[in-house]
C-alpha positions as CSV (number, residue, x, y, z in Angstrom):
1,X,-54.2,7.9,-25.7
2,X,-55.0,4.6,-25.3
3,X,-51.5,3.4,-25.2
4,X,-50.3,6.0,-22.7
5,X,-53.0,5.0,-20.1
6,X,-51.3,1.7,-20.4
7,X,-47.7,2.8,-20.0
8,X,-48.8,5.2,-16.9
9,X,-50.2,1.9,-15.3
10,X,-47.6,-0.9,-17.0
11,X,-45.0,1.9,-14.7
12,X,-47.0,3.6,-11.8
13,X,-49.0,-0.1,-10.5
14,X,-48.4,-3.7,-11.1
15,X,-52.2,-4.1,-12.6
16,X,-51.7,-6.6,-15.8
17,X,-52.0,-4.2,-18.5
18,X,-51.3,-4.8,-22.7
19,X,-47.8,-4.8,-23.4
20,X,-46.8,-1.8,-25.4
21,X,-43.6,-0.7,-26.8
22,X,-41.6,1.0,-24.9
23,X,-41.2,4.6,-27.0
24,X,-41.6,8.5,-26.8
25,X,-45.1,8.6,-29.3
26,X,-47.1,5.7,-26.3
27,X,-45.9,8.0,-23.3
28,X,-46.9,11.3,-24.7
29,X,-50.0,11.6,-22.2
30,X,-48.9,8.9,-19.8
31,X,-48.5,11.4,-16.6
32,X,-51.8,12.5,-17.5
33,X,-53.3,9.5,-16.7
34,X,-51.6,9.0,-13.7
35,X,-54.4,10.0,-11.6
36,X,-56.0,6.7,-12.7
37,X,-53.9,4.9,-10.1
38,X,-54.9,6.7,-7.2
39,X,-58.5,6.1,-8.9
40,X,-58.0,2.8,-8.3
41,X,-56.5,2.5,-5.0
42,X,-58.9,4.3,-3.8
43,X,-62.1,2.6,-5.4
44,X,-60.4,-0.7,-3.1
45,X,-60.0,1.2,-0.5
46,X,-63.6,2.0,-0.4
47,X,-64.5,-1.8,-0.8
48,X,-62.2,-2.9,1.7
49,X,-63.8,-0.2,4.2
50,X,-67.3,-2.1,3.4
51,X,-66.5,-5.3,3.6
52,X,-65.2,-4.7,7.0
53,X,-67.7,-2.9,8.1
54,X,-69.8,-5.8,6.9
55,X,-67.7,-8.6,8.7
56,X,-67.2,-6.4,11.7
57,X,-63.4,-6.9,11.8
58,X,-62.7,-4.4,13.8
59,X,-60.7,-1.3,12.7
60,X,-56.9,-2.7,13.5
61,X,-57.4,-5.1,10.3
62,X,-59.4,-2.0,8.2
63,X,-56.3,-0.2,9.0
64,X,-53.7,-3.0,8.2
65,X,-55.3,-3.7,4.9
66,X,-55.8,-0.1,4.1
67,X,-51.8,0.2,4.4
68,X,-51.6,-2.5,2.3
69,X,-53.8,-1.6,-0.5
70,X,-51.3,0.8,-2.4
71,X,-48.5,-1.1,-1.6
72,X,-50.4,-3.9,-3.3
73,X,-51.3,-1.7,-6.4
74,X,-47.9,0.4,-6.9
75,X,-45.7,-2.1,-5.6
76,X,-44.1,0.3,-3.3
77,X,-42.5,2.4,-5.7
78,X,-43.6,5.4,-4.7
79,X,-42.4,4.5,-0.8
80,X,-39.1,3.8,-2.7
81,X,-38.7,7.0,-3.7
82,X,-39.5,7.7,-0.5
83,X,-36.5,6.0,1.1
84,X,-34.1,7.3,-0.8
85,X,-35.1,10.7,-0.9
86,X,-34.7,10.2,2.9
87,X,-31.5,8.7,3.4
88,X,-30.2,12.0,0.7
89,X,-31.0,14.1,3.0
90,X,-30.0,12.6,6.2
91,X,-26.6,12.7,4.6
92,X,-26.2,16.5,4.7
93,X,-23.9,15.9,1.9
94,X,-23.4,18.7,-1.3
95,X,-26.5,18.5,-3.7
96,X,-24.9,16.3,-6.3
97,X,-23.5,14.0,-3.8
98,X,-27.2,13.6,-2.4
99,X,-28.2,13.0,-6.2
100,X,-25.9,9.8,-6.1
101,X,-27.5,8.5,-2.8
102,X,-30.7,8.7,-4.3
103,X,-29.6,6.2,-7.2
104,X,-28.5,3.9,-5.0
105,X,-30.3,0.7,-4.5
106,X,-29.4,0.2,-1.2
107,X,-31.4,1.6,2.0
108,X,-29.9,3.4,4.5
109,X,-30.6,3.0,8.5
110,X,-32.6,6.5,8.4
111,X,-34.8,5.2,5.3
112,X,-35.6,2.3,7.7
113,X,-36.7,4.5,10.7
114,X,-38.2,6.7,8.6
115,X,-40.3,4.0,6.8
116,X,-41.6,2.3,10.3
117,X,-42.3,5.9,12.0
118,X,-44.6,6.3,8.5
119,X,-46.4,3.1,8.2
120,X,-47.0,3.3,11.9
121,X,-48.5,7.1,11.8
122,X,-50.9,5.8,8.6
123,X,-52.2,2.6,10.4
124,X,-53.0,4.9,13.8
125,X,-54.5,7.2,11.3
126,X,-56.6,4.7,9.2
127,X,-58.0,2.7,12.5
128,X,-59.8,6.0,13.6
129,X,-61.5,5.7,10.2
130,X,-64.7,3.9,10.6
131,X,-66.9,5.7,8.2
132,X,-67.8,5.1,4.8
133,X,-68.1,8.7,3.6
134,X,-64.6,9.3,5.0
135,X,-63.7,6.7,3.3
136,X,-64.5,7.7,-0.2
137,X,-63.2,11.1,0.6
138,X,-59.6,9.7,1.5
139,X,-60.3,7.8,-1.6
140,X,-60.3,10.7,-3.4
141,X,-56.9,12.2,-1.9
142,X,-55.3,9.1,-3.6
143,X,-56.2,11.0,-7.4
144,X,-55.3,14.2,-5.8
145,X,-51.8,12.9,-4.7
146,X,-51.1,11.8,-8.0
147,X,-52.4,14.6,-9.5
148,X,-50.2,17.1,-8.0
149,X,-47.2,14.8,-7.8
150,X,-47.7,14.3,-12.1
151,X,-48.1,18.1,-12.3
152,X,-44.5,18.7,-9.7
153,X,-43.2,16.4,-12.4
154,X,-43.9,18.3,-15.5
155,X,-44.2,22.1,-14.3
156,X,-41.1,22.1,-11.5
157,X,-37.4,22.2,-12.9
158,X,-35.9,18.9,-12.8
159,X,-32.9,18.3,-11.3
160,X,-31.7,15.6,-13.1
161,X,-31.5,15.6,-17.6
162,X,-31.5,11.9,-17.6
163,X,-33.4,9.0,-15.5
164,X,-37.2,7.9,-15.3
165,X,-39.0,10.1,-14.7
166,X,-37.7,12.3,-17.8
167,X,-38.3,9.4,-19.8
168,X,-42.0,10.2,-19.2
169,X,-41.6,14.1,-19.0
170,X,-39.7,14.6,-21.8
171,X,-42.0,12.9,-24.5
172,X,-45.0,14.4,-22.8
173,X,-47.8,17.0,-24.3
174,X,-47.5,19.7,-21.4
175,X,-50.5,21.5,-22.3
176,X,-52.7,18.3,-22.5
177,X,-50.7,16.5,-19.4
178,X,-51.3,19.6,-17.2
179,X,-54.8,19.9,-18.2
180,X,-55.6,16.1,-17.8
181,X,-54.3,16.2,-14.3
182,X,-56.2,19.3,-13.4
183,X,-59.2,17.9,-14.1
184,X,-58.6,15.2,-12.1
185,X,-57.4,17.0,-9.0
186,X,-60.6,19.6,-9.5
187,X,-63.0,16.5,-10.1
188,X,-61.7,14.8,-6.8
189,X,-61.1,18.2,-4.9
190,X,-65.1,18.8,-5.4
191,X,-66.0,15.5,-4.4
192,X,-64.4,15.3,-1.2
193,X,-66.1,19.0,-0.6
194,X,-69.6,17.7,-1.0
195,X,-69.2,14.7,1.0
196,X,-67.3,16.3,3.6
197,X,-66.8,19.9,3.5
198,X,-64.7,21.4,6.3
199,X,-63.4,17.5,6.1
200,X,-62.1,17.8,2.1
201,X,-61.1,21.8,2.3
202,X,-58.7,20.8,5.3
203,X,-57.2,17.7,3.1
204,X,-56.6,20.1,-0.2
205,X,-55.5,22.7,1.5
206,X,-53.1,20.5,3.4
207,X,-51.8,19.3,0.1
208,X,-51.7,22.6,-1.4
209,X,-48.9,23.5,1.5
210,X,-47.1,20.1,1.0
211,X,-46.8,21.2,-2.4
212,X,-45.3,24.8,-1.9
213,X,-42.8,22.8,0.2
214,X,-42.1,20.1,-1.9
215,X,-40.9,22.6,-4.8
216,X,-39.0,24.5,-2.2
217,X,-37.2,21.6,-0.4
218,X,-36.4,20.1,-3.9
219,X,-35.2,23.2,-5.5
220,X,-32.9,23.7,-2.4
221,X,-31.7,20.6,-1.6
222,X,-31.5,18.9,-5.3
223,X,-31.9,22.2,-7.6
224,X,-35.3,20.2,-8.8
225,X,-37.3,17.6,-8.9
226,X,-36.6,13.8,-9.6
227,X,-38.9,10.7,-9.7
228,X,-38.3,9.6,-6.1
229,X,-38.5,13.2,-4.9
230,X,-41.9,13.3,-6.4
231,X,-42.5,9.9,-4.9
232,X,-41.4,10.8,-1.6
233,X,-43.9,14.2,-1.6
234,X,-46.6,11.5,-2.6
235,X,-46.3,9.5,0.7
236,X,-45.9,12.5,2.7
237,X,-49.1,14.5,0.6
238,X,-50.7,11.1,1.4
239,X,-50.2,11.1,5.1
240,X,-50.7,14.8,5.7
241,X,-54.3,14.5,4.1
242,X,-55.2,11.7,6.0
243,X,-54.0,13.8,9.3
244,X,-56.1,16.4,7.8
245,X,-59.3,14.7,7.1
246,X,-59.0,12.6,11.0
247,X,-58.3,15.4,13.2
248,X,-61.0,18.0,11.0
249,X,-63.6,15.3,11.6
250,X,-62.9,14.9,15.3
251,X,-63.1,18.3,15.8
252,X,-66.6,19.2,14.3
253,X,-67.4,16.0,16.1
254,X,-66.4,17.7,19.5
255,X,-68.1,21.2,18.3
């Protein structure tokens, strides 16, 4: 166990972690403790929103540093899979033809506009966030994410028999894995409900939906799911919960 929580974060962040050798037996529960990432992303998230609030930096560099934080934890990877997954479809190639775009390491110009258009949309989003409570509860949308991204890895078809992501799928315990990340999406689901009801049951169901389309999109555009496809529906589960938890709270704050 011990070793897989150190392959999930020695792949998923760039937290210093123990080396440990790269085999089937240390990944076993690895996507189970996926989750943990978010965990922490969003614990500095939380922090960041506190010490800002302390220094009264206003909410441009709260939003700037909240874009950061992941970025600064994952190393982008997950906006990586991102790029690709959008420059594959932009194609409008045949499925196996948007398969080899994906592996590609360069970026294409719709990646790019993509990528801007997103980054822009989360900073607008995160400078309307001046709250701590809302803070803690977008925290917790980071474990979700990750939750339901690991669980799209295990439980979905996959599209490809070979690459990175099967490299963690194939070794894992699927009964353990999938209960490990429900617990963690239930445990953060109810949290964000008591703190902010109408606020947290917007953000789930919102990721609920991006789910249902994420196994749809990838089944018909890739015939399953890869690691940057589940990477890409991260970002986007990401954005669409923070949409969710904004515009929900400005809304009871009108009514």
């Amino acid at each position: 166990m011990l070793k897989s929580l150190f392959s999930a974060f020695l792949m998923y962040s760039r937290i210093p972690m123990p080396k440990v050798e790269w085999k089937e037996e240390n990944r076993r529960y690895a996507l189970g403790f996926f989750p943990l990432v978010g965990a922490v992303i969003g614990s500095l998230l939380v922090l960041w929103r506190y010490i800002c609030t302390g220094l009264e930096t206003g909410q441009i560099i709260f939003a700037a540093g909240a874009v950061f934080l992941p970025v600064l934890v994952t190393g982008g990877i997950h906006l990586d899979g991102f790029c690709d997954v959008t420059d594959a479809r932009s194609s409008y190639a045949d499925r196996e033809k948007r398969i080899a775009i994906m592996s590609d390491p360069h970026i294409g110009s719709f990646a790019v506009m993509k990528l801007c258009l997103y980054l822009i949309m989360q900073t607008a989003l995160f400078s309307t966030v001046d709250s701590l409570r809302t803070s803690v509860v977008i925290a917790c949308g980071y474990v979700v994410s990750r939750g339901l991204s690991g669980l799209s890895a295990v439980t979905f078809r996959s599209a490809k028999r070979e690459g990175t992501l099967q490299s963690f799928v194939h070794p894992s315990h699927r009964k353990i894995t999938v209960a490990m990340q429900l617990f963690f999406i239930i445990l953060s689901g109810t949290a964000m409900t008591i703190l902010l009801p109408v606020e947290g049951i917007s953000a789930l169901l919102t990721a609920l939906i991006i789910l249902l389309y994420h196994r749809y999109a990838a089944y018909r555009d890739f015939g399953g799911v890869t690691g940057d496809l589940c990477g890409w529906f991260l970002q986007i589960c990401e954005l669409y919960m923070l949409a969710a938890i904004v515009f929900s709270e400005r809304i009871m704050q009108i009514w």
